[in-house]
C-alpha positions in Angstrom: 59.5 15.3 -21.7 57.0 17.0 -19.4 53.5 15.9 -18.9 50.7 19.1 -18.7 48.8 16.1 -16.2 49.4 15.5 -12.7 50.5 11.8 -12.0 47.7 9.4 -12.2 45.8 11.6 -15.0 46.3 11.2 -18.4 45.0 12.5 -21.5 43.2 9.5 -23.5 40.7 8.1 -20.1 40.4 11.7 -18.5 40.4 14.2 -21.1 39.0 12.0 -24.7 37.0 9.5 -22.3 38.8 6.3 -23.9 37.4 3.3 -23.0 33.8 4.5 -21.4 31.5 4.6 -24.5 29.4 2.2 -22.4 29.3 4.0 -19.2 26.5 6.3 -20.5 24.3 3.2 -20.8 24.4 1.8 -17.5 23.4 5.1 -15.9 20.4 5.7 -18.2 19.7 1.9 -17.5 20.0 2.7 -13.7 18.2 6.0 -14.0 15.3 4.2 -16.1 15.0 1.7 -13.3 14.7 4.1 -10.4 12.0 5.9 -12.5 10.0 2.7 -13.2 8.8 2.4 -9.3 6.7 5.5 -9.4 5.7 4.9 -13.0 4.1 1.8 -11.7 3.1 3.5 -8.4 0.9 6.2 -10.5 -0.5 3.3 -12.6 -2.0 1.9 -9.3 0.2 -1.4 -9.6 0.9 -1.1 -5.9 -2.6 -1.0 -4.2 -5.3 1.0 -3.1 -7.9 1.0 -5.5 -10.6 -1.3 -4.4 -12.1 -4.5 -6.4 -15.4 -6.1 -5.9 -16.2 -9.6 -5.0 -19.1 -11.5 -5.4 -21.2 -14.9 -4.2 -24.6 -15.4 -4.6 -26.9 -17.8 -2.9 -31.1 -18.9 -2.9 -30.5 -16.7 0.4 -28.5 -14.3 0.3 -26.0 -12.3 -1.8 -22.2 -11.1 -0.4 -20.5 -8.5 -2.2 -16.8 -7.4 -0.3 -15.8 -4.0 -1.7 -11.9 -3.8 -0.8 -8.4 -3.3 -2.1 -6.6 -6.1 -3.6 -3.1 -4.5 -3.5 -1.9 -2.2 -0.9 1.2 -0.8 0.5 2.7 -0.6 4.1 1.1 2.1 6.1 -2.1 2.8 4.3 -5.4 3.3 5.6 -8.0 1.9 3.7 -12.3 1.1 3.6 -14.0 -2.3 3.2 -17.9 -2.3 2.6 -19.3 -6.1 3.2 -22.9 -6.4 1.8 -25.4 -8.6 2.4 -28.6 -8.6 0.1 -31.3 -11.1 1.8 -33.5 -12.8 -0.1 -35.2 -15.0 2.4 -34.9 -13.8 6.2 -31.9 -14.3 7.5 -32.5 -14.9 11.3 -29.0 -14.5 13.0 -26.3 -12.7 10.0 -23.0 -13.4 10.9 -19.8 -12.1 8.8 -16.9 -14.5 9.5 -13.3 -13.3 8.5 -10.5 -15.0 7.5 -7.4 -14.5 9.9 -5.7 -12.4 7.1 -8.5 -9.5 7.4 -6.8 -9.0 11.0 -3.2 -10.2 10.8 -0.8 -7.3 11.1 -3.3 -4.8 10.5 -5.2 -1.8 12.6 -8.9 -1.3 12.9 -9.9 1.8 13.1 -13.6 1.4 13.2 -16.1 -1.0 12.5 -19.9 0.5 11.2 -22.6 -0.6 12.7 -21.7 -2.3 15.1 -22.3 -5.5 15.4 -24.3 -7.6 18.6 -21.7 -9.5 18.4 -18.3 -10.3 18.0 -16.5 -13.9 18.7 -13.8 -15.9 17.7 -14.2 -19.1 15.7 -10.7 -21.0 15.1 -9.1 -18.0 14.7 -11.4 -16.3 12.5 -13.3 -13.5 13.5 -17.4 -13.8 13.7 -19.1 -10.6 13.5 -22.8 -11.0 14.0 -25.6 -8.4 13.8 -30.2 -8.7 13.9 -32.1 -10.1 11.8 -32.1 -9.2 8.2 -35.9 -9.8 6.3 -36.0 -11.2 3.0 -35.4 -7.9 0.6 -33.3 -5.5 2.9 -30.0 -4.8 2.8 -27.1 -5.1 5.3 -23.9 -2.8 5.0 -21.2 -2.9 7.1 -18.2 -1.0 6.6 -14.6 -1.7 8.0 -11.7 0.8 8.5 -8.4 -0.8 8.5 -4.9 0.4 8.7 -1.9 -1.7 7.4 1.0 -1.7 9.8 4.5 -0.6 8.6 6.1 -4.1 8.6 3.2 -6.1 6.8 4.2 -7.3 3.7 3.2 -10.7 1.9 -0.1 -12.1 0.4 -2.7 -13.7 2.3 -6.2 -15.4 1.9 -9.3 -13.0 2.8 -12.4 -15.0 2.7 -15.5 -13.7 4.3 -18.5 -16.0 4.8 -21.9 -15.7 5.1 -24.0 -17.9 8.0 -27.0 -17.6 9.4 -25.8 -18.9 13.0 -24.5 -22.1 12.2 -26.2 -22.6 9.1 -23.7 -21.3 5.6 -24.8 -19.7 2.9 -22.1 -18.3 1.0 -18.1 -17.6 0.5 -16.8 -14.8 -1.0 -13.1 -16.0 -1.8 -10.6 -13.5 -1.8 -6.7 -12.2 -1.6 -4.5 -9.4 -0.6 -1.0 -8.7 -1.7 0.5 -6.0 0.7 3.6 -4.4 -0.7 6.6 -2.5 0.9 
């Protein structure tokens, strides 16, 4: 007897599929897997959109405007504010090592009078801020391609050497 097949082929696994009713499964299991990244991409999962944190003192408030999540190789805004409500002689922002480890800055705005390290945080300090006016500074930042992890982000308040508030924070930096 002939066989219509060539050797190696054979009617039952080639032609009626015997023996793969499952095979359809795993590739809509695989296929739904692939298409779960972007889902969670578009739903903002991996970064970018910016939080607010807050502390409040008798002498000051700090609010830090910046993104909890982001992803390798975005640029992205922080806005520090400082509301004063006594005077504030000599403002410094200090920032935790993780503001600066394995990221770019692009610009800081204004610039401050100041800038010094203080075991390995960095102390930005700018002029004296009166009791009911507001300081802004804003941060441009650029995460480096091969960042990835979570790290603490505090920024503190001081007025030289005396503290008035913490704003306690993290960032979660994905691939």
């Amino acid at each position: 007897m002939t066989s219509d097949f060539p050797d190696g082929i054979s009617a039952e696994r080639n032609l009626e599929l015997a023996g793969r009713a499952r095979h359809p499964w795993y590739r809509r299991a695989l296929l739904s897997l692939i298409a779960v990244l972007p889902i969670l991409a578009l739903l903002n999962v991996f970064g970018q959109h910016p939080t607010v944190s807050y502390a409040r003192a008798a002498a000051a408030d700090l609010e830090v405007t910046a993104p909890a999540r982001l992803r390798s190789g975005l640029i992205f805004q922080v806005r520090v504010r400082v509301i004063a409500h006594q005077d504030i002689n000599t403002p410094q922002l200090i920032f935790d090592p993780g503001w600066w480890e394995s990221m770019s800055v692009n610009s800081l705005v204004p610039n401050p009078n100041n800038q010094t390290n203080s075991n390995g945080r960095v102390v930005l300090s700018y002029n004296t801020l009166a009791a009911g006016h507001v300081l802004v500074a804003w941060m441009y930042f650029q995460v480096n391609p091969t960042n990835v992890g979570k790290r603490r982000e505090n920024v503190e308040l001081d007025d030289g050497a005396t503290h008035i508030t913490t704003v306690h924070r993290s960032l979660t930096i994905f691939p």
